[in-house]
N, C-alpha and C positions, 0 to 999 in steps of 0.2 A: 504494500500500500504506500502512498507516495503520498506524503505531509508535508503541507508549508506551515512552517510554526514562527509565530508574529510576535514578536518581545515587544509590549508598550515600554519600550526602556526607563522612562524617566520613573515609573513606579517601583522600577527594583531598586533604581539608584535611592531613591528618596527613600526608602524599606531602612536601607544602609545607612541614610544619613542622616536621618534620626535616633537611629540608635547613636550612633555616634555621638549628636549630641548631646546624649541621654547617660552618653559614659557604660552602655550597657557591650557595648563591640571591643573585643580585644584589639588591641594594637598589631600592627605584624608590620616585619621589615625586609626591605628586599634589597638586595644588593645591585640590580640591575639601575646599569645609567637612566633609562629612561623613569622607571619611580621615583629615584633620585632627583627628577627635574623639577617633581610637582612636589617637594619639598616632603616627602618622607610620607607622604597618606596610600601608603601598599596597600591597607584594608581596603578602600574606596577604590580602588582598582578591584581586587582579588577578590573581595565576598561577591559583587554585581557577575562576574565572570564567571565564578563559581553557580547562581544560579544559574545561568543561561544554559552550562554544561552540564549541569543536573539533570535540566529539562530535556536536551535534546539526550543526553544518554538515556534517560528513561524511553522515550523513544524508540532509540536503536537498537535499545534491548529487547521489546517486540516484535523486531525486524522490518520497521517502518522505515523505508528511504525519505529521509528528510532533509527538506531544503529550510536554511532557518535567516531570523529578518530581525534586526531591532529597526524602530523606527521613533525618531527622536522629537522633543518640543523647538519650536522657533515661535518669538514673541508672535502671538496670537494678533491677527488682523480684528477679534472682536473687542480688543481691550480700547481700539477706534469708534466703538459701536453703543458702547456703555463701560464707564470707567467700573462701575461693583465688579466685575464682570472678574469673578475668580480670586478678588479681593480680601478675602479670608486665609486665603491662602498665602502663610507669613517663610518663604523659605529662601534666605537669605543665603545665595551661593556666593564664594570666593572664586577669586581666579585662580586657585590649588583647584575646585572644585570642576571649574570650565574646563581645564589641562585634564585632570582626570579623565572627564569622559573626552576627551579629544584622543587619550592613548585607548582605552577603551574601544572606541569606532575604530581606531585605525589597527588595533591589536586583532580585534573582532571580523574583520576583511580581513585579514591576511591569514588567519583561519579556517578562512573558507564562507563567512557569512553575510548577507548584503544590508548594506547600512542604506539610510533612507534619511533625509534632514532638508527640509526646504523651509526658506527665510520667509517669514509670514504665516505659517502652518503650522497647525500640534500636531501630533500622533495622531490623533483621532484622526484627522482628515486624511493622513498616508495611509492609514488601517485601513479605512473604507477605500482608497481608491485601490490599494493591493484587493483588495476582497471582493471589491464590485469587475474589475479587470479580469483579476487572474485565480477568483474561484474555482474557475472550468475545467484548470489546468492541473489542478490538484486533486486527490480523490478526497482530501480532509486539511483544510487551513484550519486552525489553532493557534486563538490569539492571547498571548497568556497579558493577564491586566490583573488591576484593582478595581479599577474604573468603570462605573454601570452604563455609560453613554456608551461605550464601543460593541456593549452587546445589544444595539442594534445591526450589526452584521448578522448577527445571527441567524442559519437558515440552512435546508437539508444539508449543506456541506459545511459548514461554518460553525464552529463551535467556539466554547474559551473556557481558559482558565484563568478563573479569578481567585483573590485574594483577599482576607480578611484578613483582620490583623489573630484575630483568638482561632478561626477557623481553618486555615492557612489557606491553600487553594482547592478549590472543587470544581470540575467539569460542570459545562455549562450548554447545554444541546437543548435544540427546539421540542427534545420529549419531556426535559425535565425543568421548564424555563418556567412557563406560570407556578410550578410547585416552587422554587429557588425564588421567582422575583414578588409573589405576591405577599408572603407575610413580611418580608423586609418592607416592600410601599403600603401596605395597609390595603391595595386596591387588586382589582381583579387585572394584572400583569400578563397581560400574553407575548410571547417572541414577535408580532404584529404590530403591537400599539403603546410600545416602551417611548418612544417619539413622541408621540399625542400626548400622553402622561405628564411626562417630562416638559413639554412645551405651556400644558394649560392648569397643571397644578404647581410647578416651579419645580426648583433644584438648588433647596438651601445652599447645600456643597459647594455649588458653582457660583452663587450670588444671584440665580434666574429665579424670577420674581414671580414668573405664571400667574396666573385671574387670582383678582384680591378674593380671597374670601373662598376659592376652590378648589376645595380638598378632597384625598382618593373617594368619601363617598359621593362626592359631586360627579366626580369620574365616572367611577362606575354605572351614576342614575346616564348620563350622557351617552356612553360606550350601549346602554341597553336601549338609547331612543335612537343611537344612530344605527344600530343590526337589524332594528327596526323597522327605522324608515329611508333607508338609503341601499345604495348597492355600490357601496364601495368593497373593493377587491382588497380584501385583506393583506393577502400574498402580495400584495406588492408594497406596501404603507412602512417596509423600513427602505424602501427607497424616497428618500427626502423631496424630490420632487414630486412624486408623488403623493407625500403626506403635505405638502404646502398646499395641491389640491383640494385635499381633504379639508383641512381646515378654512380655509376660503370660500370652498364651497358647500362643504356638506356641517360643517360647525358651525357655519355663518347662520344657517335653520333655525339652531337651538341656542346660542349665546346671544346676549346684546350684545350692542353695537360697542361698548366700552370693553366687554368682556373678550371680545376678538381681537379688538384692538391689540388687548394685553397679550394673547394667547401666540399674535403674530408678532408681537416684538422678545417673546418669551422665544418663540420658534427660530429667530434669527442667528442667536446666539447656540440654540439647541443643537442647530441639521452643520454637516458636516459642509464646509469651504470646501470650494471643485478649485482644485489644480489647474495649475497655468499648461499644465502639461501632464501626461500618463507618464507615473514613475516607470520606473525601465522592469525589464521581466524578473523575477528573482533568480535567478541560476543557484543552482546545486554544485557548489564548488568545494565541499563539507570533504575532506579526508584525514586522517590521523597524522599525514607526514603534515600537512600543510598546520594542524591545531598545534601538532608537537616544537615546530620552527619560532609561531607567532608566542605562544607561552613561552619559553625558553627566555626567548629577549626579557622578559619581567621575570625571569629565575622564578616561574610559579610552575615547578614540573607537577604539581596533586594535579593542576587542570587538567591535563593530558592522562585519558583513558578510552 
């Protein structure tokens, strides 16, 4: 079986650099020139590398031919859109910090793995264009996160592994999605209408504001007037354009005029930024000699297995 597995990178790194600040991560030291450069933080190298190699060995030991992908944040074109916009979110990186993942990505390719980083875009947006592209080409994309917005990919081939902090990570498939996402939102969650949710009830998390005053049982009375009275094609509403449809024109039925308003400036921030251009294909360039070359240079031989 032939796996493309998706690293939201910045969520491992941040896993790491919290501990860190937390005093709770042991120290380690490398002798290698290049950790040497970002001023002695090996950890902040080594443990984000260590998962990544965890994951795909797990994998391999299946015997799943895996092609594997981090795909990095670049300051967000919505922070233009509404300043809240992620605002909560207090993580104060060094330039030790930026060096770090710059040896990382570049340790990470020569590996064998395809890096993905475009100026204006988060992860999210690279996730969905790798997933909307080059789904076909996989028999199972596996997108490992934290993050509930990316499991709008989710779909016969498109799974993820997500991350809690107490629950560590669990598979996340369109059999088991409304039982995983419904008691977390309080609402009737299906792999279909995580988009709608998220657009017209908010996203404390994010700083997304969604309709004053509507919450998942608002949701839910809505989601049962519009199966109702509409025939909107479910199967396709975690395609973003097609959920702006939706909301424009089959939500426009049941909300006021103020209520819409909210729900399409909630949705702005929500649906994934289209690419100036289709990231390149992922290639399977994954070998032992090629992982054993790139580790070496940071003297981290555990990576290599």
């Amino acid at each position: 079986m032939n796996v493309h597995v998706i690293f939201d990178f910045m969520h491992i790194y941040y896993k790491y650099f919290f501990q860190m600040q937390s005093g709770r991560m042991p120290k380690l030291t490398s002798d290698s020139d290049i950790v040497k450069e970002v001023g002695g933080r090996t950890e902040m190298i080594y443990y984000p590398l260590k998962d990544i190699e965890r994951i795909r060995k797990m994998c391999e030991d299946k015997n799943l031919e895996v092609t594997y992908s981090i795909c990095l944040d670049s300051k967000s074109k919505r922070k233009d859109e509404d300043d809240a916009y992620k605002s909560g979110r207090q993580h104060v990186f060094t330039d030790v910090d930026d060096k770090n993942i710059e040896i990382i990505s570049k340790i990470f390719e020569q590996a064998g793995g395809n890096v993905y980083k475009v100026p204006g875009y988060e992860a999210d947006d690279l996730i969905a264009d790798l997933c909307n592209n080059y789904r076909s080409n996989f028999d199972v994309t596996l997108i490992v996160t934290n993050d509930k917005d990316v499991l709008n990919n989710i779909c016969d081939n498109v799974q993820a592994m997500r991350f809690k902090q107490k629950a560590g990570y669990e598979v996340v498939t369109v059999q088991n999605f409304s039982s995983y996402l419904s008691s977390e939102f309080k609402a009737d969650i299906r792999y279909d209408n995580l988009g709608l949710f998220l657009s017209t009830v908010g996203d404390s998390s994010d700083k997304i504001k969604g309709i004053n005053k509507f919450g998942p049982k608002a949701f839910d009375k809505m989601m049962v007037w519009l199966d109702e009275n509409t025939n909107i094609d479910w199967s396709k509403a975690n395609n973003y354009d097609y959920l702006e449809n939706i909301i424009k024109n089959d939500c426009s039925k049941y909300l006021n005029e103020e209520q819409l308003s909210q729900a399409i400036e909630s949705f702005n921030l929500v649906r994934n930024y289209k690419l100036p251009f289709s990231l390149a294909f992922p290639s399977n360039k994954c070998d032992k000699n090629k992982r054993s070359e790139a580790y070496m240079q940071l003297g981290m031989k555990s990576l290599i297995n």
